[in-house]
TIRO-2110 file (N, C-alpha, C; in Angstrom, 1 decimal):
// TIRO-2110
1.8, -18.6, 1.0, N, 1, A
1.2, -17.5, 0.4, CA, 1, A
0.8, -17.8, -1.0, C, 1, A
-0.6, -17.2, -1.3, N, 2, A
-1.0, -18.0, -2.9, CA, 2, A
-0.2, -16.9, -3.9, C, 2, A
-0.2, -16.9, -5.2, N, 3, A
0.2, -15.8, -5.9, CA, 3, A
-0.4, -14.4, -5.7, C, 3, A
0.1, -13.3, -5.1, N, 4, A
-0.1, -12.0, -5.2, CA, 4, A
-1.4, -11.3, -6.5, C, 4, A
-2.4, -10.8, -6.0, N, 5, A
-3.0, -10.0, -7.3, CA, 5, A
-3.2, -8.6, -7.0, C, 5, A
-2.4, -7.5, -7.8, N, 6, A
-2.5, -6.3, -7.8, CA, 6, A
-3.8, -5.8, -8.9, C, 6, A
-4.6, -5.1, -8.1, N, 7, A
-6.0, -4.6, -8.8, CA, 7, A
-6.1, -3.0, -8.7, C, 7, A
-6.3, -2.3, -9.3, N, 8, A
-6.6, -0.8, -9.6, CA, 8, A
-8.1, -0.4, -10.1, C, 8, A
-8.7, 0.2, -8.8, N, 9, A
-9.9, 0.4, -9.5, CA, 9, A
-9.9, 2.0, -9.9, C, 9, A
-9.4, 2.7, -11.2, N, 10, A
-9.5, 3.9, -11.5, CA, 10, A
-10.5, 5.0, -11.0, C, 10, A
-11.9, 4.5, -11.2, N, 11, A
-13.0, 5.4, -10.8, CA, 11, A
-13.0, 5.8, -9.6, C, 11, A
-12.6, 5.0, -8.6, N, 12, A
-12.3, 5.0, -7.1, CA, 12, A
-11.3, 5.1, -6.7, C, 12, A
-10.3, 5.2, -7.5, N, 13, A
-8.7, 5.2, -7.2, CA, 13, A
-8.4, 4.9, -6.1, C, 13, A
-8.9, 2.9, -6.3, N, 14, A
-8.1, 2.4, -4.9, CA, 14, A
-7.2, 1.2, -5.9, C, 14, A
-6.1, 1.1, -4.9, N, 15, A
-5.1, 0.0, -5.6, CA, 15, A
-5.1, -1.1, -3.8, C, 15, A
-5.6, -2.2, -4.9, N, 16, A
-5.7, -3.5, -4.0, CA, 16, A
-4.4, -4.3, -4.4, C, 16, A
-3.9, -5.0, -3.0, N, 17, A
-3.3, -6.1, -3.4, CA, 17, A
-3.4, -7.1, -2.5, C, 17, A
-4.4, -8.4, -2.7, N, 18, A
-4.7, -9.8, -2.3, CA, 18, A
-3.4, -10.7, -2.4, C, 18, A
-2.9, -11.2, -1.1, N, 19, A
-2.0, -12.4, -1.3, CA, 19, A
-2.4, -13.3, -0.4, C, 19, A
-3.7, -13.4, -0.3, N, 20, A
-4.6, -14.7, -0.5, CA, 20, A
-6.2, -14.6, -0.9, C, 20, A
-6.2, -16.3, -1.4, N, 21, A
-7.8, -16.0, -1.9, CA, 21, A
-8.7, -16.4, -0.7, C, 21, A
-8.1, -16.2, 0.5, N, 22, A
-9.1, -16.7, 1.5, CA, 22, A
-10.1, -15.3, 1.9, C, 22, A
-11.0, -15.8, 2.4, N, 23, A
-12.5, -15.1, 2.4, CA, 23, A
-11.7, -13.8, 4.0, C, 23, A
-12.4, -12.3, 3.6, N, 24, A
-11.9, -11.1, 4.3, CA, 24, A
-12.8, -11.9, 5.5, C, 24, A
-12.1, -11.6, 6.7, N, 25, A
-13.1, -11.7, 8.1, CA, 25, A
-13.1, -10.6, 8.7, C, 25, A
-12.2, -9.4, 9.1, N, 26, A
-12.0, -8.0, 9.4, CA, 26, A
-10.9, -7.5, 8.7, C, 26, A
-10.9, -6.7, 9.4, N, 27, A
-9.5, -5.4, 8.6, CA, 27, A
-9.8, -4.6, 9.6, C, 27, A
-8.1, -3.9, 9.3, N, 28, A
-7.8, -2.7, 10.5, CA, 28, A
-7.1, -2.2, 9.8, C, 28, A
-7.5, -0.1, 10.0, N, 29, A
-6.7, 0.6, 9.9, CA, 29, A
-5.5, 1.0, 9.8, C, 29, A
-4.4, 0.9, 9.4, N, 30, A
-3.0, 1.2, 9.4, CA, 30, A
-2.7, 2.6, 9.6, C, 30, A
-3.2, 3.6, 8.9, N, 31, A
-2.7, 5.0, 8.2, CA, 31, A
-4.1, 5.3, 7.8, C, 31, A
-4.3, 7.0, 8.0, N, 32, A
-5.4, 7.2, 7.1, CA, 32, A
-5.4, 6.6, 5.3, C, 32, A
-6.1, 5.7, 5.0, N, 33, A
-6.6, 5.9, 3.9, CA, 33, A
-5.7, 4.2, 3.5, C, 33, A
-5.4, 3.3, 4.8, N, 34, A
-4.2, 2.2, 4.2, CA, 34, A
-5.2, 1.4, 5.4, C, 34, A
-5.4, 0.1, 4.7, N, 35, A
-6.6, -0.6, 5.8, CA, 35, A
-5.6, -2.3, 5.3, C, 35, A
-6.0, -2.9, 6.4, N, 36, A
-5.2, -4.6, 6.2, CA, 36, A
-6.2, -5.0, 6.1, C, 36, A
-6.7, -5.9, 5.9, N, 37, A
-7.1, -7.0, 5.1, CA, 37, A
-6.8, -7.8, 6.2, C, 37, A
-7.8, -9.0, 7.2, N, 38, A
-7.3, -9.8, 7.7, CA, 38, A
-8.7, -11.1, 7.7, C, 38, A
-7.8, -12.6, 7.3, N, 39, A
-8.6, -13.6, 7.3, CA, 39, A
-9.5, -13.8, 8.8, C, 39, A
-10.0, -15.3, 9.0, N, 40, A
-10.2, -15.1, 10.5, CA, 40, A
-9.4, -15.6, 11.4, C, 40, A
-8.7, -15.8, 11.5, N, 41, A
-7.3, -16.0, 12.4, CA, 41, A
-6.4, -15.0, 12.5, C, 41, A
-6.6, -14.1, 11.8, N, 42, A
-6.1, -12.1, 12.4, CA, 42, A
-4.8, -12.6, 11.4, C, 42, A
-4.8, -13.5, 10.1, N, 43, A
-3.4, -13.1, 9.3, CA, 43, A
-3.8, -11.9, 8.4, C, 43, A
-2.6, -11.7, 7.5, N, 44, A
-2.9, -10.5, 6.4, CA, 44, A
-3.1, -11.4, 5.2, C, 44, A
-4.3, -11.1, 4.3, N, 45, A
-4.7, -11.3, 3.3, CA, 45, A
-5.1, -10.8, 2.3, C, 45, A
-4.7, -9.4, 2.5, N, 46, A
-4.8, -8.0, 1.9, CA, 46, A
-4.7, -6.8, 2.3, C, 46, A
-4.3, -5.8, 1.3, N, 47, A
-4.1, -4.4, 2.2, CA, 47, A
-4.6, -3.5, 0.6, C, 47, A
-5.6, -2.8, 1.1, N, 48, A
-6.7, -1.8, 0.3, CA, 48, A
-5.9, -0.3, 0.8, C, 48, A
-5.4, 0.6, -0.3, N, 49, A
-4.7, 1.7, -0.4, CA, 49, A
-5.9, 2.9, -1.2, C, 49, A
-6.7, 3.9, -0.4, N, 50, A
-7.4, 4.5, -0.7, CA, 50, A
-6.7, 5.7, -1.6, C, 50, A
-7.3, 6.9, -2.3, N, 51, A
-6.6, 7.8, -2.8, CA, 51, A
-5.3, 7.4, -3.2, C, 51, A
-5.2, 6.4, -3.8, N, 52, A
-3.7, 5.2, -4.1, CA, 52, A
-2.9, 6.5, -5.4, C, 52, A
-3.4, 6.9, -5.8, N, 53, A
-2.6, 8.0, -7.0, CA, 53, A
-1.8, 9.1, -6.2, C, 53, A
-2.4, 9.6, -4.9, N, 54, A
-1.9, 10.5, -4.7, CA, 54, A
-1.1, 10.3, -3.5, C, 54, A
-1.1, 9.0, -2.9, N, 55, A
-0.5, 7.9, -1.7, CA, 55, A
0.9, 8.0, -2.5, C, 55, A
0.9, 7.2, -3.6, N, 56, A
1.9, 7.0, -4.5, CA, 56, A
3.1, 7.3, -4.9, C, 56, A
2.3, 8.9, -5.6, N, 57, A
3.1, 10.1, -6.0, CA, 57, A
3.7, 10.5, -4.7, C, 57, A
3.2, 10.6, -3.9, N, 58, A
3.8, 11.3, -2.4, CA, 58, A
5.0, 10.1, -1.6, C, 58, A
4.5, 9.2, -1.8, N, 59, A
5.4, 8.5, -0.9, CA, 59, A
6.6, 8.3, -2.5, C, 59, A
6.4, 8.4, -3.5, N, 60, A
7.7, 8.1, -4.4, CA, 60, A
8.2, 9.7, -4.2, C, 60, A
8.1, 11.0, -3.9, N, 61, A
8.7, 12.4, -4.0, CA, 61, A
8.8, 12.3, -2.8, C, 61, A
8.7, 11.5, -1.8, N, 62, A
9.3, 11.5, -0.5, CA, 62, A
10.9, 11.1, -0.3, C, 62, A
10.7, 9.7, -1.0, N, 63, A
11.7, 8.8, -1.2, CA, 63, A
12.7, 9.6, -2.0, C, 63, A
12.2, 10.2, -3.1, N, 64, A
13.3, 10.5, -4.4, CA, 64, A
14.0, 11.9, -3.9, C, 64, A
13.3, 12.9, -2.8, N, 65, A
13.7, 13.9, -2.3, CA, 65, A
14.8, 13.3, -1.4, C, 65, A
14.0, 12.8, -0.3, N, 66, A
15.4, 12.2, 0.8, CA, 66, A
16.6, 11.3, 0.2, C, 66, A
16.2, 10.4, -1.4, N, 67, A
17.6, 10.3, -1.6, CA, 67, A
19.0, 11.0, -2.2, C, 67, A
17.8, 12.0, -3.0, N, 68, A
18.7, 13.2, -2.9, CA, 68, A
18.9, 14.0, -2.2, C, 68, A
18.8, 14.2, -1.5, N, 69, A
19.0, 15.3, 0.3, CA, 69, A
20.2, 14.8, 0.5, C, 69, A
20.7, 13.0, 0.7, N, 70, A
21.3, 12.6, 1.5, CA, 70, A
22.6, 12.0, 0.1, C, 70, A
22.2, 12.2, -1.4, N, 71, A
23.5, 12.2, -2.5, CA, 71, A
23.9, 13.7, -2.0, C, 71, A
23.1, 14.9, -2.2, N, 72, A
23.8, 15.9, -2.5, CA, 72, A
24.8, 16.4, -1.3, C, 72, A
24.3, 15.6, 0.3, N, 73, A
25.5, 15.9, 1.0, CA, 73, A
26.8, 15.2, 1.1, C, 73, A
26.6, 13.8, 0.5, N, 74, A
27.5, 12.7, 0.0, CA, 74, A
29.1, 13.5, -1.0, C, 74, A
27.8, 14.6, -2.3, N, 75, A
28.7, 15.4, -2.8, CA, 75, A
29.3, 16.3, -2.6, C, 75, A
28.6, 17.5, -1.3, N, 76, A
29.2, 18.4, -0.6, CA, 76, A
30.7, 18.0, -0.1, C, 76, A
END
């Protein structure tokens, strides 16, 4: 795997991350709005995160809810 590049395009609010510099041949859908990136041999060479600000925020107040859901019955 070459070194990782995390890219943010603000105006578009997509957040790219390339971990390779080999040329895109297709991609496939994961999740609305979460696409892979694949060379031509069907590896991963990237994954493009659309609406990435609000992907983000939601999946971190997912995470930070369910870990406290599961402290506060730890303390119960």
């Amino acid at each position: 795997m070459n070194n990782p590049k995390l890219s943010y395009f603000e105006k578009e609010d997509i957040l790219h991350l390339a971990i390779s510099n080999e040329k895109e041949f297709g991609s496939v859908e994961i999740s609305p709005n979460i696409t892979a990136e694949l060379n031509k041999e069907g590896e991963l060479i990237g994954i493009e995160i659309m609406s990435a600000s609000y992907f983000l925020r939601d999946s971190i107040l997912d995470s930070t809810q369910a870990k406290l859901l599961q402290l506060s019955k730890e303390v119960a």
